[in-house]
Backbone as CSV, one residue per row, in Angstrom:
resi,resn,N_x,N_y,N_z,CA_x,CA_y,CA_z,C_x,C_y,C_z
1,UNK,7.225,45.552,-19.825,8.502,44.885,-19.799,9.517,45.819,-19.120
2,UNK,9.944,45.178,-18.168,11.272,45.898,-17.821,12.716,46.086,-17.819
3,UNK,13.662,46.954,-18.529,14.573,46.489,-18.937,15.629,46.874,-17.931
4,UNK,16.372,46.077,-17.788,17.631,45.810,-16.954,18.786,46.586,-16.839
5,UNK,19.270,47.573,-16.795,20.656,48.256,-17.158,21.891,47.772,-16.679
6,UNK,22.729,47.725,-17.624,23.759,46.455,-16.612,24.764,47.632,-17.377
7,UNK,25.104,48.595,-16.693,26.456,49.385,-17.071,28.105,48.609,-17.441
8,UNK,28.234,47.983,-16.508,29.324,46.829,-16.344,29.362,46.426,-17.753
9,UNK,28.296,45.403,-18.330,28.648,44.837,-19.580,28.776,45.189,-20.583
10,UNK,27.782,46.486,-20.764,27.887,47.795,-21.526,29.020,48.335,-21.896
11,UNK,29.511,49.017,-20.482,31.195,49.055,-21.200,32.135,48.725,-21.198
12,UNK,32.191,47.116,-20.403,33.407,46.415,-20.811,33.288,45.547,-22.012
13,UNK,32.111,45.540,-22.924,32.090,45.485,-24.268,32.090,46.469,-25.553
14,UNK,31.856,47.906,-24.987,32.397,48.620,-25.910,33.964,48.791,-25.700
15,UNK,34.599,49.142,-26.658,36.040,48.943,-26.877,36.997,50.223,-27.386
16,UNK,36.464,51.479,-27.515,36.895,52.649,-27.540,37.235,53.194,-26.098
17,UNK,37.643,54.257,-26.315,38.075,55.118,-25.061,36.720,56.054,-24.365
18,UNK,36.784,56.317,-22.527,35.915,56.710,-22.590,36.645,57.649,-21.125
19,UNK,35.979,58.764,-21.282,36.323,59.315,-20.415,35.065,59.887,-19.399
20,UNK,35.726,59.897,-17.786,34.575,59.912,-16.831,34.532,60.906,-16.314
21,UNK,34.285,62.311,-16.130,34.136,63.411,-15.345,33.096,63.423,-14.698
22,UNK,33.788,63.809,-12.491,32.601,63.402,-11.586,32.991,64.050,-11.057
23,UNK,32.039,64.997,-10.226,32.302,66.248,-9.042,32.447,65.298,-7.694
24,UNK,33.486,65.183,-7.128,33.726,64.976,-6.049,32.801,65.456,-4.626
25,UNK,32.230,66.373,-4.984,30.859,66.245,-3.703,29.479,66.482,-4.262
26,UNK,29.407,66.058,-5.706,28.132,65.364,-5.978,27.648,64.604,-4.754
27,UNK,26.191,65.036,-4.516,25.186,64.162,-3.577,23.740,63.679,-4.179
28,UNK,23.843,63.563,-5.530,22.959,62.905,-6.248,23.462,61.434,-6.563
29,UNK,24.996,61.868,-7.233,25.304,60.357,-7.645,26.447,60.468,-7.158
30,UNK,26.651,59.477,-6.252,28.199,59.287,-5.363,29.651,58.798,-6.328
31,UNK,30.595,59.844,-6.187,31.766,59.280,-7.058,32.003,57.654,-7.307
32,UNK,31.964,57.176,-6.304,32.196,55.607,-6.200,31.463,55.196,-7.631
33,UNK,30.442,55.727,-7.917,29.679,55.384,-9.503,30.427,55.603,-10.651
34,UNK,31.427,56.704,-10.437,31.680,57.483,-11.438,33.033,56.226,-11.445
35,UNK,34.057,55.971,-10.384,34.782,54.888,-10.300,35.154,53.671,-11.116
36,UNK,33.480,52.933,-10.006,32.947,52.187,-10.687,32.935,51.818,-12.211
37,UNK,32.289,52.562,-12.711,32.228,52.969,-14.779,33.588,52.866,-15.187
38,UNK,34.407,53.693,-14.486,35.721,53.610,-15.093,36.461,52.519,-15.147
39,UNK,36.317,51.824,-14.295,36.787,50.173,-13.916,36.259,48.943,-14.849
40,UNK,35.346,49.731,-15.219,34.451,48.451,-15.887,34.908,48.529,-17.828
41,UNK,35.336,50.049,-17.787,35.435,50.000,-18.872,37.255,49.781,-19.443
42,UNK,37.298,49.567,-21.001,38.869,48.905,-20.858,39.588,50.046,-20.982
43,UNK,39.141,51.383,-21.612,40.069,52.039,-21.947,39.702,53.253,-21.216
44,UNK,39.540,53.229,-20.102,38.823,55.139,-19.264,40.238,55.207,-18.451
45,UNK,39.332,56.867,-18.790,40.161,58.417,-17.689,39.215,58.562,-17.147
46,UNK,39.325,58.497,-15.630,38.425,59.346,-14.613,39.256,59.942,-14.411
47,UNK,38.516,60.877,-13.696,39.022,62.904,-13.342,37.574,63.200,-12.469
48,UNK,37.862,63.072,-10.803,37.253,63.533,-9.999,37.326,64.944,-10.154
49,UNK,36.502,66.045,-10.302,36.782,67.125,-10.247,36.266,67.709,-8.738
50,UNK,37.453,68.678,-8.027,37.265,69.265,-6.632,35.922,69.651,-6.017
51,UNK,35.863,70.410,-7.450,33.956,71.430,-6.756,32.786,71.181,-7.651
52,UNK,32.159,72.024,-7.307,30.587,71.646,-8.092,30.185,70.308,-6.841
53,UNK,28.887,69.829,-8.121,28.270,68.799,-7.752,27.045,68.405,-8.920
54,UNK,25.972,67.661,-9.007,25.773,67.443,-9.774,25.153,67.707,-11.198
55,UNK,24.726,68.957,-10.508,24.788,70.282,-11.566,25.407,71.262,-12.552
56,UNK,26.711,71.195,-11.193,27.351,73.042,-11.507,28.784,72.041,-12.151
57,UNK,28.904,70.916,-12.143,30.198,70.174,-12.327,30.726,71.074,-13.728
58,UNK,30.405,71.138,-14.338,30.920,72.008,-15.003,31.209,73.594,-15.012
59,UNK,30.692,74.522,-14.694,30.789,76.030,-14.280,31.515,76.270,-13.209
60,UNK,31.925,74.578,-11.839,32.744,75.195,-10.856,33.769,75.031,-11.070
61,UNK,34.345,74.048,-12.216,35.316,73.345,-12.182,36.095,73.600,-14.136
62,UNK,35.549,74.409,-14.486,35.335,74.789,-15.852,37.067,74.500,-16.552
63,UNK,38.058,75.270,-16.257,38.860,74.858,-16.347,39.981,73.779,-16.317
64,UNK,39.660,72.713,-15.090,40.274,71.854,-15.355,39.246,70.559,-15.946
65,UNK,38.192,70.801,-16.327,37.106,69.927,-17.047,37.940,70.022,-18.185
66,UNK,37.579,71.511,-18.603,38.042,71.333,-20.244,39.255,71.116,-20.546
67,UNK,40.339,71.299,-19.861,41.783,70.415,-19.763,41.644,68.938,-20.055
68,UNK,40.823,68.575,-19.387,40.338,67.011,-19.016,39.864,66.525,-20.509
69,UNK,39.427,67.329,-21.005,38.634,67.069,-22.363,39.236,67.279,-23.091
70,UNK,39.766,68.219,-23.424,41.430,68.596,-24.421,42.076,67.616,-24.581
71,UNK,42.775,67.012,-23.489,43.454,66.032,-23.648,43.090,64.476,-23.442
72,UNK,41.923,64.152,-23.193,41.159,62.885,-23.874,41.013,63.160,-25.371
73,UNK,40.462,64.302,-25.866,40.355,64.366,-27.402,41.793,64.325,-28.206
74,UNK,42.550,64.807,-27.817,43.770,65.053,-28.080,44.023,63.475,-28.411
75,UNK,44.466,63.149,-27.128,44.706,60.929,-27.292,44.149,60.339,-28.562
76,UNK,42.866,60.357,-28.368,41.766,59.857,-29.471,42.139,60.422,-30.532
77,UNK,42.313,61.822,-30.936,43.183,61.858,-32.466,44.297,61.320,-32.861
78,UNK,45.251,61.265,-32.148,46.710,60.702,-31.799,46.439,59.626,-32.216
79,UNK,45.629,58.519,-31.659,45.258,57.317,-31.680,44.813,57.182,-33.319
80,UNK,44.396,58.036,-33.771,43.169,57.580,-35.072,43.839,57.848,-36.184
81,UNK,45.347,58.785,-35.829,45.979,59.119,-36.834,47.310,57.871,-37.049
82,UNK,47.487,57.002,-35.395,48.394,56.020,-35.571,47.833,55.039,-36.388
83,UNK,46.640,54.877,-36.285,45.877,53.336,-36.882,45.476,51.961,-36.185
84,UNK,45.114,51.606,-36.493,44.929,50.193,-35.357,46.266,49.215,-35.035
């Protein structure tokens, strides 16, 4: 049996926040993917990051990743402490 991956419905039915970090000259998986995801979903942060690629995206770009992540986590507490 083969199963289908349909990213799209995936996360424009989950309903939390999601955040997208993508190395801008990744040549495994082209940003446009990373985009893509973000569009589909209701509540995303994309954050192309300058260097790396689909490896090093983190070690080239280390600093403004974890900025990136700081303050997505940051929101999401903010959020959990306002209430629904």
């Amino acid at each position: 049996m083969r199963l289908r991956l349909d990213p799209e419905a995936k996360l424009h039915a989950y309903t939390g926040s999601v955040l997208v970090l993508h190395a801008k000259e990744d040549t495994v998986v082209d940003s446009s993917h990373a985009a893509r995801n973000a569009n589909y979903a209701r509540h995303a942060t994309l954050h192309l990051l300058p260097e790396g690629d689909h490896k090093s995206i983190f070690e080239d770009n280390r600093e403004e990743y974890l900025a990136a992540l700081s303050e997505f986590l940051k929101g999401i507490a903010m959020a959990a402490r306002q209430g629904p």
